[in-house]
Every structure is written in C-alpha cells, then in structure tokens.
N, CA, C and O atoms as a CHARMM CRD file, in Angstrom:
* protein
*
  368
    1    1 UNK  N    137.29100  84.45100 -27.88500 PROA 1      0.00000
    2    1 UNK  CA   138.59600  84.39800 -27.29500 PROA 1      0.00000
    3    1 UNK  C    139.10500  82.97200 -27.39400 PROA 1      0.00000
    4    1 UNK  O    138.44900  81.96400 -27.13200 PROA 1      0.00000
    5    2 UNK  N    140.30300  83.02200 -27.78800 PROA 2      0.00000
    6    2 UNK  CA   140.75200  81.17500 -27.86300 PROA 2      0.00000
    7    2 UNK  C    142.35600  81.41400 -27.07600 PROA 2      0.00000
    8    2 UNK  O    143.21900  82.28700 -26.97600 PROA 2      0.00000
    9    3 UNK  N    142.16300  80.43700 -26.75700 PROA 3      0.00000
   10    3 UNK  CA   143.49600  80.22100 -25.43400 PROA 3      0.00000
   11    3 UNK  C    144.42300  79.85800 -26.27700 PROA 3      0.00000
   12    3 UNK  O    144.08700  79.00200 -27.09400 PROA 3      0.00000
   13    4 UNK  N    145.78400  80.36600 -26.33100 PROA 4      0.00000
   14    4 UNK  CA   146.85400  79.55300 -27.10200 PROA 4      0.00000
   15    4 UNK  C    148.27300  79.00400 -26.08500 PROA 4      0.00000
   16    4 UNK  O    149.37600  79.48000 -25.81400 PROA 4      0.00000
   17    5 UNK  N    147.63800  77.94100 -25.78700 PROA 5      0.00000
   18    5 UNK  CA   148.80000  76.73700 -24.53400 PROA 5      0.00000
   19    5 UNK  C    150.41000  77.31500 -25.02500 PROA 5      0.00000
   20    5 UNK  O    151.21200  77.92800 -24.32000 PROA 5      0.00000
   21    6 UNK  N    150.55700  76.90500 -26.41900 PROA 6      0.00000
   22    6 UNK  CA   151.86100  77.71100 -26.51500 PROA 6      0.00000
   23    6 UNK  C    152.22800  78.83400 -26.40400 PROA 6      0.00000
   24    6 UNK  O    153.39200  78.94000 -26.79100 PROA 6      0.00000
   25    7 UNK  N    151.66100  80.06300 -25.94100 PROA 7      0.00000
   26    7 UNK  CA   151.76300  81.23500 -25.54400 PROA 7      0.00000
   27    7 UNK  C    153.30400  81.53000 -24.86600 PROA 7      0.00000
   28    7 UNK  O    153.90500  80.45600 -24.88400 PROA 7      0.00000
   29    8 UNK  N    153.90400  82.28700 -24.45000 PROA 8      0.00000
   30    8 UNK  CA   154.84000  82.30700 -23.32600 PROA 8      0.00000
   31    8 UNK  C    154.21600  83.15000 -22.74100 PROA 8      0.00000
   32    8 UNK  O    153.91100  84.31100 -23.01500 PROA 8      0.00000
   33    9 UNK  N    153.91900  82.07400 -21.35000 PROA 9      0.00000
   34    9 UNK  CA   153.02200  82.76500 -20.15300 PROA 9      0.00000
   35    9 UNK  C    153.70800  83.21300 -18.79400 PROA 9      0.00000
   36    9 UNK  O    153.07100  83.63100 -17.82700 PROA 9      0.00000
   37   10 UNK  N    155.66600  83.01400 -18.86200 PROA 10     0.00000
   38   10 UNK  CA   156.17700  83.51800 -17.99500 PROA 10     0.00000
   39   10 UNK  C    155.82400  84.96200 -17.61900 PROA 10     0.00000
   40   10 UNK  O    155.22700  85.76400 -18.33700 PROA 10     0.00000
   41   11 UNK  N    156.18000  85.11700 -16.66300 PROA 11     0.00000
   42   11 UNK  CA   155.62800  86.50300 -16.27600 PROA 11     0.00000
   43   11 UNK  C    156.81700  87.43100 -16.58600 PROA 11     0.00000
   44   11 UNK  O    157.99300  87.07000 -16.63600 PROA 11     0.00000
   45   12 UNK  N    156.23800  88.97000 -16.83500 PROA 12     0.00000
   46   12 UNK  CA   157.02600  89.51600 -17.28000 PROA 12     0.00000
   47   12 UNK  C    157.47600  90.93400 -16.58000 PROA 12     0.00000
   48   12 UNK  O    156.64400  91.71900 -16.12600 PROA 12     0.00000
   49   13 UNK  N    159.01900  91.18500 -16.54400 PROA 13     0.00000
   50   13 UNK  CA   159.53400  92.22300 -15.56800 PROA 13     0.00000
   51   13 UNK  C    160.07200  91.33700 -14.00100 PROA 13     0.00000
   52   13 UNK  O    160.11700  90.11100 -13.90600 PROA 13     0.00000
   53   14 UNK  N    160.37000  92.14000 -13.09000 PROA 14     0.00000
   54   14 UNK  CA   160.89800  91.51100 -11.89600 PROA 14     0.00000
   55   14 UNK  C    159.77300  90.20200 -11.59900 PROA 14     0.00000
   56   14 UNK  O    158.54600  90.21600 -11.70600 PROA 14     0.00000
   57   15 UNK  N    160.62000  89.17200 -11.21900 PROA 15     0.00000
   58   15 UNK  CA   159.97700  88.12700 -10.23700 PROA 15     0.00000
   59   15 UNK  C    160.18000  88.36400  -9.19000 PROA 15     0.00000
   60   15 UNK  O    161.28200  88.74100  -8.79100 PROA 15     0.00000
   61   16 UNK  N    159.16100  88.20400  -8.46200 PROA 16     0.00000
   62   16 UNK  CA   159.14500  87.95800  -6.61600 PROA 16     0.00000
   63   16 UNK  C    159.64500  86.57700  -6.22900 PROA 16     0.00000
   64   16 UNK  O    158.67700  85.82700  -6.35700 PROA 16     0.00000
   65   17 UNK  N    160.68700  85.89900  -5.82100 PROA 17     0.00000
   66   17 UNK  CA   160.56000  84.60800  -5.12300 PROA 17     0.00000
   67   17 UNK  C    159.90900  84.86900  -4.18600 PROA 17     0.00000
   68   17 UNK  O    158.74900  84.46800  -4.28800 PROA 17     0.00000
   69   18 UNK  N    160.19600  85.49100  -3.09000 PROA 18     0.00000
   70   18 UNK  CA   160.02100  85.58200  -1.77100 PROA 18     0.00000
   71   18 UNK  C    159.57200  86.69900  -1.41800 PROA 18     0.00000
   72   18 UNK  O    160.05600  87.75800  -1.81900 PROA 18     0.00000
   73   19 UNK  N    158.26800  86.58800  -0.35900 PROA 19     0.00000
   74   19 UNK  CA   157.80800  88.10500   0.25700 PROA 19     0.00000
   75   19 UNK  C    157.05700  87.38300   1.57000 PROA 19     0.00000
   76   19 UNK  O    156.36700  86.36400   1.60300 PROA 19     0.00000
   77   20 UNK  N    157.37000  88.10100   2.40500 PROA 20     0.00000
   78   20 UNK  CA   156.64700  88.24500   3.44700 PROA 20     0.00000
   79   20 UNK  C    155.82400  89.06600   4.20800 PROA 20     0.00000
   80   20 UNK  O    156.28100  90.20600   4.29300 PROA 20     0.00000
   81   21 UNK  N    154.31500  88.81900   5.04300 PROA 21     0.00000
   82   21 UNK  CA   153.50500  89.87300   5.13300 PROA 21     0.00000
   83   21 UNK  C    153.16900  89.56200   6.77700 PROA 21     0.00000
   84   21 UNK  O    152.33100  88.69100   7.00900 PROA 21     0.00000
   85   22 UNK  N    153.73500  90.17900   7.77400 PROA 22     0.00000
   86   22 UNK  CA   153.71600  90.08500   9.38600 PROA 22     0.00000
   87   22 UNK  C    152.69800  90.78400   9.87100 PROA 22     0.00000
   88   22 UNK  O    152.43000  91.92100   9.48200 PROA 22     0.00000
   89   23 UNK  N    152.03200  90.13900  10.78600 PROA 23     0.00000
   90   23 UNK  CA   151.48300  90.81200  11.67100 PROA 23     0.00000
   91   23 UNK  C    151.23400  90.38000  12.96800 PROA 23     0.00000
   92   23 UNK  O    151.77400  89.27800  13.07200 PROA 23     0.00000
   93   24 UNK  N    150.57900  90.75100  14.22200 PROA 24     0.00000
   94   24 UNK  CA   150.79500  89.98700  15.46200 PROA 24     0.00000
   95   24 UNK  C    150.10900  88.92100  16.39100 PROA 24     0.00000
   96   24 UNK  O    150.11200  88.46900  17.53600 PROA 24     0.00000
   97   25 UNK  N    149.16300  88.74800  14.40800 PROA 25     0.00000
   98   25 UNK  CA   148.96600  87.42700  14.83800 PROA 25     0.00000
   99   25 UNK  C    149.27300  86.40100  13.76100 PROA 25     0.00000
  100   25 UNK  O    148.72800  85.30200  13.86200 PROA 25     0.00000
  101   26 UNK  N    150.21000  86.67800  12.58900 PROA 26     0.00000
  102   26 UNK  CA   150.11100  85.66600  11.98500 PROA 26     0.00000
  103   26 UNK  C    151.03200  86.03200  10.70300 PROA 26     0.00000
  104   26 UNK  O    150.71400  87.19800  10.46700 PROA 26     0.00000
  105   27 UNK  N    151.89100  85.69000   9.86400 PROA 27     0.00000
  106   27 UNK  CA   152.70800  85.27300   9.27800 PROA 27     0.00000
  107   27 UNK  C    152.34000  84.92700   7.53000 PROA 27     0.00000
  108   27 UNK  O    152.09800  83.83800   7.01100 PROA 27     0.00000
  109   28 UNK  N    152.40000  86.14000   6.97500 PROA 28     0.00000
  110   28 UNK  CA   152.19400  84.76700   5.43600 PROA 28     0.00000
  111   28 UNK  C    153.52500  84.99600   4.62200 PROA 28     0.00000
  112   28 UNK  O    154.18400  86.02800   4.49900 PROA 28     0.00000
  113   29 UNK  N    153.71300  83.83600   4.14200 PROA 29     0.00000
  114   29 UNK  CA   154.72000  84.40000   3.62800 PROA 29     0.00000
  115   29 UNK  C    154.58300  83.49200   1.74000 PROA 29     0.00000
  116   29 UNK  O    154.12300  82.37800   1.49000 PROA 29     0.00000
  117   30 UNK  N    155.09600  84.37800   0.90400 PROA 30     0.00000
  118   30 UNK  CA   154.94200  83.31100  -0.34600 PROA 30     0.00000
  119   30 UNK  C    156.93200  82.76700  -0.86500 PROA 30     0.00000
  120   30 UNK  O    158.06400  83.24600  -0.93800 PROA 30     0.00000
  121   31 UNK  N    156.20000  81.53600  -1.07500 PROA 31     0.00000
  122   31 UNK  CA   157.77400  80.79400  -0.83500 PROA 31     0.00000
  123   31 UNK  C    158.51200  80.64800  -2.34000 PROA 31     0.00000
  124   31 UNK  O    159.69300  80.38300  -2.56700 PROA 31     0.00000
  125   32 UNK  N    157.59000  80.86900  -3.14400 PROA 32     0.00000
  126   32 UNK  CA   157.86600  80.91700  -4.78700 PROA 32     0.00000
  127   32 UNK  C    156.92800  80.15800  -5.18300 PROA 32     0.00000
  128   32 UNK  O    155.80900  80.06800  -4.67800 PROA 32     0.00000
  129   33 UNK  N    157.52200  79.33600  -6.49400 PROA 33     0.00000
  130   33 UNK  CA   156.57800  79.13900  -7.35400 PROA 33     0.00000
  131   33 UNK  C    157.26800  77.81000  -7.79200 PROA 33     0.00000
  132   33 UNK  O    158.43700  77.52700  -8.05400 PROA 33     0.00000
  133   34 UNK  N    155.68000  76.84600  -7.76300 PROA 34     0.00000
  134   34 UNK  CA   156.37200  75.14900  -8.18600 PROA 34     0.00000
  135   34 UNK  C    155.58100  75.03900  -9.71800 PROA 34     0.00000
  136   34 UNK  O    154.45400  75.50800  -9.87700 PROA 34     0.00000
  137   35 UNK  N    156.17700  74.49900 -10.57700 PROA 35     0.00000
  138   35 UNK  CA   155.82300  74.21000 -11.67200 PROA 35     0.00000
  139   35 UNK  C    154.64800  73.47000 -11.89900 PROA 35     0.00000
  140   35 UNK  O    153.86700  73.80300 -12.79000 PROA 35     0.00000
  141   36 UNK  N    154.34800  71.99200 -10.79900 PROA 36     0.00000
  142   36 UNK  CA   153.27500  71.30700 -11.02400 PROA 36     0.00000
  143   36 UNK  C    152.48500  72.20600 -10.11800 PROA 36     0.00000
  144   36 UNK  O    151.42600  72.30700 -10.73800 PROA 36     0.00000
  145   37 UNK  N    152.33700  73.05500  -8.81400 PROA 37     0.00000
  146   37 UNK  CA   151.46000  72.85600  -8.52800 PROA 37     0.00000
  147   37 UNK  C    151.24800  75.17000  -8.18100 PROA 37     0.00000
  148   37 UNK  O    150.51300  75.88600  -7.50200 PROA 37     0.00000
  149   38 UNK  N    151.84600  75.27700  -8.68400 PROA 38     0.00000
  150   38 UNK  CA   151.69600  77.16300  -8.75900 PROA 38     0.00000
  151   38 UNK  C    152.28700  77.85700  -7.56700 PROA 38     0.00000
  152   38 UNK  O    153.11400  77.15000  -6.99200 PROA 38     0.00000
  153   39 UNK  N    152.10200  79.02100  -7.03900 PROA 39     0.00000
  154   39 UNK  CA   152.40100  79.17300  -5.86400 PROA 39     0.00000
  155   39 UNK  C    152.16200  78.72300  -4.58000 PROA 39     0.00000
  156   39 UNK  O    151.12000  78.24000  -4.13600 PROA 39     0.00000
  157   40 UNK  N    153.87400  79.04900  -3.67000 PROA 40     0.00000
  158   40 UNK  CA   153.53800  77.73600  -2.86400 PROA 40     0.00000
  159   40 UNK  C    153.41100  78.78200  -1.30400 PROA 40     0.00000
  160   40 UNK  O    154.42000  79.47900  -1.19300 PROA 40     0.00000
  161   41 UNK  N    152.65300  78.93800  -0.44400 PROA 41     0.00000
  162   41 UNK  CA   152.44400  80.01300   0.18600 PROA 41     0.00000
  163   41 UNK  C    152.42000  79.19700   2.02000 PROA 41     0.00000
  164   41 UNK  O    152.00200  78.09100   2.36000 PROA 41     0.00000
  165   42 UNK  N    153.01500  80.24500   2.80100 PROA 42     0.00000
  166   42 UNK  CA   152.95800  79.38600   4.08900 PROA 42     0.00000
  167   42 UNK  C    152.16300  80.45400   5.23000 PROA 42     0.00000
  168   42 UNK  O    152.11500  81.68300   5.19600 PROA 42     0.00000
  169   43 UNK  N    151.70400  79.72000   6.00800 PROA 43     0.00000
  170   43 UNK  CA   150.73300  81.15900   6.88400 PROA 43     0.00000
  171   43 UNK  C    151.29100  80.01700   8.27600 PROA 43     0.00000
  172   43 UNK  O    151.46400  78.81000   8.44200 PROA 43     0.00000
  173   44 UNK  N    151.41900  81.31600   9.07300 PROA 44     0.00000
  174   44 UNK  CA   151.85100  81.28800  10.56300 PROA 44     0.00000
  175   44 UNK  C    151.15800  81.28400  11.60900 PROA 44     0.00000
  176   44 UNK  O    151.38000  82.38100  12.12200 PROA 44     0.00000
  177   45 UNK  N    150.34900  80.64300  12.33800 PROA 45     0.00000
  178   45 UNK  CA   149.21000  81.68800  13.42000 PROA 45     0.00000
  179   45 UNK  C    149.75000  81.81200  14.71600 PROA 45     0.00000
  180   45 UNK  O    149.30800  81.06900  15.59200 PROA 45     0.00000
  181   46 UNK  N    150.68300  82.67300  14.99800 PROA 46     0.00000
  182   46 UNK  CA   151.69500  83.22400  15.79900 PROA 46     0.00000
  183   46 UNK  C    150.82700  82.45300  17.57700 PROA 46     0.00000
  184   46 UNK  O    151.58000  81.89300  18.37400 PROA 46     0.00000
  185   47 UNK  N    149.49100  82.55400  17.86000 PROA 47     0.00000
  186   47 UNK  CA   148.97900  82.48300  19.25900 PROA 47     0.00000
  187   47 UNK  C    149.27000  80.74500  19.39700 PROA 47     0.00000
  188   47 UNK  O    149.73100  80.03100  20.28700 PROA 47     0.00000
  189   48 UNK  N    148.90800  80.58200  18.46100 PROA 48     0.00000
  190   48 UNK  CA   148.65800  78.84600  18.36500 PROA 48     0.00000
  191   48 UNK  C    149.81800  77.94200  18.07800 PROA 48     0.00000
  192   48 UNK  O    149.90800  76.82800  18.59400 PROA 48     0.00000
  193   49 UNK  N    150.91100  78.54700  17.05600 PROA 49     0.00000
  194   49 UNK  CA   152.39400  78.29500  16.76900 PROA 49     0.00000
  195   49 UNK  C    152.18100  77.18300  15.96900 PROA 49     0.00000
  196   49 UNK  O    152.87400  76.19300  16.20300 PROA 49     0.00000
  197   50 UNK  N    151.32400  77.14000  15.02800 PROA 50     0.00000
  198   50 UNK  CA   150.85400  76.42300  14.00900 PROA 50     0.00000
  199   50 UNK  C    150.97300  76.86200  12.59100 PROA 50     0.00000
  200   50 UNK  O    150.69300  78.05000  12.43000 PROA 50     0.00000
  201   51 UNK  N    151.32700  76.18900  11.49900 PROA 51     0.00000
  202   51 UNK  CA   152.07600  76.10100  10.26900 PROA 51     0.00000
  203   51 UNK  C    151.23100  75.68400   9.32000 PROA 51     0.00000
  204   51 UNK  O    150.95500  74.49200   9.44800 PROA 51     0.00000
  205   52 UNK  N    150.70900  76.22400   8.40200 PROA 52     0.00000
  206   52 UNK  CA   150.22400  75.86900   7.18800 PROA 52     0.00000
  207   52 UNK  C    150.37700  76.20900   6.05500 PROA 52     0.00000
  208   52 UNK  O    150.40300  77.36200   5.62400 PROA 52     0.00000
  209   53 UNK  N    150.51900  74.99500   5.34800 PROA 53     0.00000
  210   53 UNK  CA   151.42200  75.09900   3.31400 PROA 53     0.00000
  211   53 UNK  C    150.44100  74.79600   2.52900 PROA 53     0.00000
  212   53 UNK  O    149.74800  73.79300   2.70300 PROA 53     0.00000
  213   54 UNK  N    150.27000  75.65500   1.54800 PROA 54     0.00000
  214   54 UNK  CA   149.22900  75.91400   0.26000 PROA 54     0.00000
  215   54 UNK  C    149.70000  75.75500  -0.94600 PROA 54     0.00000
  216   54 UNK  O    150.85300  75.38100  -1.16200 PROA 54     0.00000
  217   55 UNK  N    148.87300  76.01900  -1.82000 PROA 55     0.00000
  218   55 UNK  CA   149.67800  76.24800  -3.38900 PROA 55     0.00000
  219   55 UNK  C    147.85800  76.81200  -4.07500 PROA 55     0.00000
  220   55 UNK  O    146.68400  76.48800  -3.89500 PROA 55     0.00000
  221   56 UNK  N    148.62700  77.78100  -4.87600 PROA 56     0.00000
  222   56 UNK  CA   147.53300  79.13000  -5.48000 PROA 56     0.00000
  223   56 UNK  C    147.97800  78.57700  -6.10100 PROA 56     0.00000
  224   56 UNK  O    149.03500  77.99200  -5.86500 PROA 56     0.00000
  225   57 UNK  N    146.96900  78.51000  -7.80000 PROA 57     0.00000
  226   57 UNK  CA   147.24400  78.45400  -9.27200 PROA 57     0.00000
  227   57 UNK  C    146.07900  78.96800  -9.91800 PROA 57     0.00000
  228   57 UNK  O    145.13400  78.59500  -9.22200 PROA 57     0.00000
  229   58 UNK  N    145.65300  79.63400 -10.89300 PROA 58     0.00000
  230   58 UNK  CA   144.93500  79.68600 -11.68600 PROA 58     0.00000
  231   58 UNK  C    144.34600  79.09800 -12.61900 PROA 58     0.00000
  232   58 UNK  O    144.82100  79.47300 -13.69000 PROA 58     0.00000
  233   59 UNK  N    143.47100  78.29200 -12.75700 PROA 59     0.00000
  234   59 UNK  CA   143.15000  77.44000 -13.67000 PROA 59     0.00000
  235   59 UNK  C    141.95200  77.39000 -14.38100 PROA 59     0.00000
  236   59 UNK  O    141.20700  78.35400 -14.20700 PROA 59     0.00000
  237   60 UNK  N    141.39800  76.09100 -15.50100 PROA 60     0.00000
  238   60 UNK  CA   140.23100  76.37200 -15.95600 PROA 60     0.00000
  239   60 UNK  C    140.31600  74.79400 -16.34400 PROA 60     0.00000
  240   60 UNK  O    141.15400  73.91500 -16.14500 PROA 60     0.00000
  241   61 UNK  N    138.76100  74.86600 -17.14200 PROA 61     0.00000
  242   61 UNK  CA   138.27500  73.44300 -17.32300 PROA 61     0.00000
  243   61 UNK  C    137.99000  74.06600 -19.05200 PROA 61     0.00000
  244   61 UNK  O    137.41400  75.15300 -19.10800 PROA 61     0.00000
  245   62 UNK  N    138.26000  73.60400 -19.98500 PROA 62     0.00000
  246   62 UNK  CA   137.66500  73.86300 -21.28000 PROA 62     0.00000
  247   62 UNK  C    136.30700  74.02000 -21.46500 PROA 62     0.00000
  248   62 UNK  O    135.90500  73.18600 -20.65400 PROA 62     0.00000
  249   63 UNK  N    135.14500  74.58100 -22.04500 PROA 63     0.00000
  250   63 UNK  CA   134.00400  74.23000 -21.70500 PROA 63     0.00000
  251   63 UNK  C    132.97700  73.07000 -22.81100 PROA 63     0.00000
  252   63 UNK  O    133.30500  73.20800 -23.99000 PROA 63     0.00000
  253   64 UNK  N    132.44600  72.57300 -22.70800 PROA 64     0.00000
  254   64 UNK  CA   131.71700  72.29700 -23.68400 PROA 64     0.00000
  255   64 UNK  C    130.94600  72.51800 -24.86000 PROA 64     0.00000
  256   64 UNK  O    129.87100  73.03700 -24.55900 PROA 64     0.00000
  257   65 UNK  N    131.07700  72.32600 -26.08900 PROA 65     0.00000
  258   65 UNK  CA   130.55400  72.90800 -26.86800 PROA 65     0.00000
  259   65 UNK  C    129.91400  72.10400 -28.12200 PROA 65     0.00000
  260   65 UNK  O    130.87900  71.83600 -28.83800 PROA 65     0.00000
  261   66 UNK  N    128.41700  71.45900 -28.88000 PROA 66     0.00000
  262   66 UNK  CA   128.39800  70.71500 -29.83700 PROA 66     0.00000
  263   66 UNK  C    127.24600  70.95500 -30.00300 PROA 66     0.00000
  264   66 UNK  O    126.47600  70.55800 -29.12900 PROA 66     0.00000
  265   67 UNK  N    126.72100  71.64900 -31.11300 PROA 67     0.00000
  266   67 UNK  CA   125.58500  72.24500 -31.82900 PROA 67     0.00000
  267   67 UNK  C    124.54500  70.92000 -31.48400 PROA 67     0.00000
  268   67 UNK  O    123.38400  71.33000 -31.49600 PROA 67     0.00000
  269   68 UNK  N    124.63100  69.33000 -31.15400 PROA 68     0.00000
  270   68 UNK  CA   123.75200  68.91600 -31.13800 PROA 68     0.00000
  271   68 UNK  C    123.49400  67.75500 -29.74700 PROA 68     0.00000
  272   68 UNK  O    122.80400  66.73800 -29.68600 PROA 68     0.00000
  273   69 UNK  N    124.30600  68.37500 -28.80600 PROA 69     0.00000
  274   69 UNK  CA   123.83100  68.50000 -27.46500 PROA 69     0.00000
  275   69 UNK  C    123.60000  69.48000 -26.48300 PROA 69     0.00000
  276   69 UNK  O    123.59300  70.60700 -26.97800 PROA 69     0.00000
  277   70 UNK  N    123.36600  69.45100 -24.99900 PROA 70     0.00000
  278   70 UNK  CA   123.33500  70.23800 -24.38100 PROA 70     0.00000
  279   70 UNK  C    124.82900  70.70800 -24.32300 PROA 70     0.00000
  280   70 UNK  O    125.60700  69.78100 -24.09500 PROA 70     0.00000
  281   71 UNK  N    125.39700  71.93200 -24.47700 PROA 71     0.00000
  282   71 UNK  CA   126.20600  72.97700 -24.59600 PROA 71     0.00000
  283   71 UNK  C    126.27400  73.60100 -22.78500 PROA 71     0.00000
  284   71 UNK  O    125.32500  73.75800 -22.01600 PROA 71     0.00000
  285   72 UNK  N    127.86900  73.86600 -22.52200 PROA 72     0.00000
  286   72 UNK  CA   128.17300  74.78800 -21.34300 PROA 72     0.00000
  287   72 UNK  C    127.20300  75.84600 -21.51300 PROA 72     0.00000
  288   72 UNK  O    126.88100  76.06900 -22.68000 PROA 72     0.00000
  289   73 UNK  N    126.67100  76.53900 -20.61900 PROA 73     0.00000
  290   73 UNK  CA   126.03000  77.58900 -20.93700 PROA 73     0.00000
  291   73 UNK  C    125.99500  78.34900 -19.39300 PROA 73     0.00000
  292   73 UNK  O    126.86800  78.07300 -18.57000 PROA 73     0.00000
  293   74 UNK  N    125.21700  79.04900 -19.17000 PROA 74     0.00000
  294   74 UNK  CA   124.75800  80.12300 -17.63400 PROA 74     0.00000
  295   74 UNK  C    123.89500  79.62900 -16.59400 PROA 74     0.00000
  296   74 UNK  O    123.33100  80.38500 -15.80300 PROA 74     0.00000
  297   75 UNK  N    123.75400  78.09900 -16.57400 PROA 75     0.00000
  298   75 UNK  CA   123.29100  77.47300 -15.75800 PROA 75     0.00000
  299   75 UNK  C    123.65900  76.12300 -15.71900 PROA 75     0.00000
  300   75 UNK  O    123.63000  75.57100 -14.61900 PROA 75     0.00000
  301   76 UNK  N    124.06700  75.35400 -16.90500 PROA 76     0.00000
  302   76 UNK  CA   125.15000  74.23900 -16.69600 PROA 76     0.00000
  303   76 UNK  C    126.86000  73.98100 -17.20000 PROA 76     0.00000
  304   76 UNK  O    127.19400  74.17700 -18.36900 PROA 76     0.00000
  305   77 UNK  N    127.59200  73.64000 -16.41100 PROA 77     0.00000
  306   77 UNK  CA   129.22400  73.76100 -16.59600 PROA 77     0.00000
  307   77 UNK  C    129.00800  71.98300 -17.21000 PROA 77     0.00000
  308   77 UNK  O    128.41500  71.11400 -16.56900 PROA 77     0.00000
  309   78 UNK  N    129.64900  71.78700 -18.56300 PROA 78     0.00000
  310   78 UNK  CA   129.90900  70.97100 -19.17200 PROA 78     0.00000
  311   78 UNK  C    131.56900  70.81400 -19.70700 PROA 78     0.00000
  312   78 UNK  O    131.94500  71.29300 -20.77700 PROA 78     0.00000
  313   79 UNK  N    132.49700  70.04000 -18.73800 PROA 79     0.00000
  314   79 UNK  CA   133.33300  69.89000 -19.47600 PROA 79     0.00000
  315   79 UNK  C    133.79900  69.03800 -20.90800 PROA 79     0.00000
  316   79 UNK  O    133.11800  68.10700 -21.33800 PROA 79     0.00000
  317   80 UNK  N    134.65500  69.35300 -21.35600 PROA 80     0.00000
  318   80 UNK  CA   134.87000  68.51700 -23.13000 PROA 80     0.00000
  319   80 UNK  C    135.61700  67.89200 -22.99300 PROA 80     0.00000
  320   80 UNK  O    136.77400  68.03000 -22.59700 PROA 80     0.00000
  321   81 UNK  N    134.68400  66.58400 -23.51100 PROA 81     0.00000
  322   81 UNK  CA   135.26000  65.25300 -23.61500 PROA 81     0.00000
  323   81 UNK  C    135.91900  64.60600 -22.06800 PROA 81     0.00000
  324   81 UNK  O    136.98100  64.00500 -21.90700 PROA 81     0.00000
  325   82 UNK  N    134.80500  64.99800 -20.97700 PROA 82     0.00000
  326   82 UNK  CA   135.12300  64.25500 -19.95200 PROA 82     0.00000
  327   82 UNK  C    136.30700  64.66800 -19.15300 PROA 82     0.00000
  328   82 UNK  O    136.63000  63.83100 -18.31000 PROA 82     0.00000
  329   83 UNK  N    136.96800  65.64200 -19.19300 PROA 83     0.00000
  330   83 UNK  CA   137.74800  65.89300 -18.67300 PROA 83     0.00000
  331   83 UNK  C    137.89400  65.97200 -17.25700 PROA 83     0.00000
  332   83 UNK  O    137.12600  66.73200 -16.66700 PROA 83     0.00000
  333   84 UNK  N    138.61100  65.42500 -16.70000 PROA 84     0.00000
  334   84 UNK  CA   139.08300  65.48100 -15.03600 PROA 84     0.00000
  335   84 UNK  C    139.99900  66.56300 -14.55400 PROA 84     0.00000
  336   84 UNK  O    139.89800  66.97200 -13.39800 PROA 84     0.00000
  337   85 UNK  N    140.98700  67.10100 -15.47800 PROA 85     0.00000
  338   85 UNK  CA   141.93900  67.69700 -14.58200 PROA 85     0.00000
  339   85 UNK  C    141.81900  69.08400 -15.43300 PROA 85     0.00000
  340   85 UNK  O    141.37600  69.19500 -16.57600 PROA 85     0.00000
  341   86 UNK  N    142.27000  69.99600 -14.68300 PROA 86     0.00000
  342   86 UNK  CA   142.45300  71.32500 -14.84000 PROA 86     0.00000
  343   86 UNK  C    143.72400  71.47600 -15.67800 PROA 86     0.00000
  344   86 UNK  O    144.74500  70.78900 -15.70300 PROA 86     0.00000
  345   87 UNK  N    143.32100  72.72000 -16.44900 PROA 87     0.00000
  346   87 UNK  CA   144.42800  73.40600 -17.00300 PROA 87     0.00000
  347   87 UNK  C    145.20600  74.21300 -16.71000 PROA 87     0.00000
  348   87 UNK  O    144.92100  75.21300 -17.36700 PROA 87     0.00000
  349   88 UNK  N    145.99100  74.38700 -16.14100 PROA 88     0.00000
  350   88 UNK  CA   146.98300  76.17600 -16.19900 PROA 88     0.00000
  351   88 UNK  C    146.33400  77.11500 -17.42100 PROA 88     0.00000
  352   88 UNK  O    146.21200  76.80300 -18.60500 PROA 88     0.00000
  353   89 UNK  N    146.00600  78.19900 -16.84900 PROA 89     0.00000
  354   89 UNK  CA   145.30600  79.47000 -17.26300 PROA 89     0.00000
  355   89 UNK  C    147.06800  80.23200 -17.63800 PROA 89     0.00000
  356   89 UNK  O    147.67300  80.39700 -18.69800 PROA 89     0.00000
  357   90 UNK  N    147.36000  80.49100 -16.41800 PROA 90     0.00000
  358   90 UNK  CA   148.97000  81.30800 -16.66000 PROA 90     0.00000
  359   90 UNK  C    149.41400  80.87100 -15.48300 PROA 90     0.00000
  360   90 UNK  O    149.13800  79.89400 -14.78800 PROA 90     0.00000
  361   91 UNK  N    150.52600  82.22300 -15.32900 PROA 91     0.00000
  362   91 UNK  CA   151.82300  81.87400 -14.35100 PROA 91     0.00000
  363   91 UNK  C    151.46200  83.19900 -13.78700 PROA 91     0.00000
  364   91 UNK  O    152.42900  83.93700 -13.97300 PROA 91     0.00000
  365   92 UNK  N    150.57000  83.78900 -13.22300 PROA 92     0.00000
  366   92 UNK  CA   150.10500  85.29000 -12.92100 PROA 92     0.00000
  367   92 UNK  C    151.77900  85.56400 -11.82700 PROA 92     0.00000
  368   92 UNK  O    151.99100  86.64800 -11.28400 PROA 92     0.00000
C-alpha cells in the first residue's frame, strides 16, 4: 500500500460542521474542522460547569525501512529519517 499526499482527501457527500450530543450530565459537541489541527470538539460536564476544547486528527509516522539496518517491524516502531512530526492520514 503506498500513501499518495496528493490524493484529494476532502471528504465526500454532506459535511457536518456542527453536531451536538446532550445528556444530563454532559455536553459534546463537534465545532468543525481546523486545517492545522483536525477536528475541533468541546465537552460540557453539566454538574461541575466546566468546559473542555480538543482537536481529533488522524495521523501517522512513515515507517522505517533499509535492507541494511534494523527495519520498523512488530516489535520496534522506527521512524524515517528522524522524523518528529506527524502526518495527516485524511480528513475522515
């Protein structure tokens, strides 16, 4: 399987900006979607009257791969070429 970055990974059919999910103790609601950082989601805890802001994204790390070192494999995660930051997978 090979990932292609240029893909168009907008999502496809209706978008949701906004949905909300109540109950009587607590509040989630998703607020849309930020470009740098994915969905941006807020939860309520109705007893306590306390507010908290998230952001969901899907992501990945490339893995490692070179016939004449140790290789990513099922017991060690090797990223390539040192990599620090994550990729966007999609826009689920």
């Amino acid at each position: 399987m090979t990932y292609n970055p240029a893909a168009n990974l907008a999502p496809l059919g209706n978008v949701v900006s906004s949905l909300t999910a109540d109950t009587d103790f607590e509040t989630v609601k998703l607020n849309g979607y930020d470009t740098d950082n994915g969905h941006s989601f807020t939860v309520t805890k109705k007893k306590y009257a306390q507010t908290f802001n998230f952001f969901a994204d899907l992501r990945y790390w490339p893995a490692f791969g070179d016939p004449d070192q140790q290789s990513s494999g099922a017991y060690i995660f090797r990223v390539t070429n040192g990599t620090t930051k994550s990729i966007r997978y999609s826009q689920f």
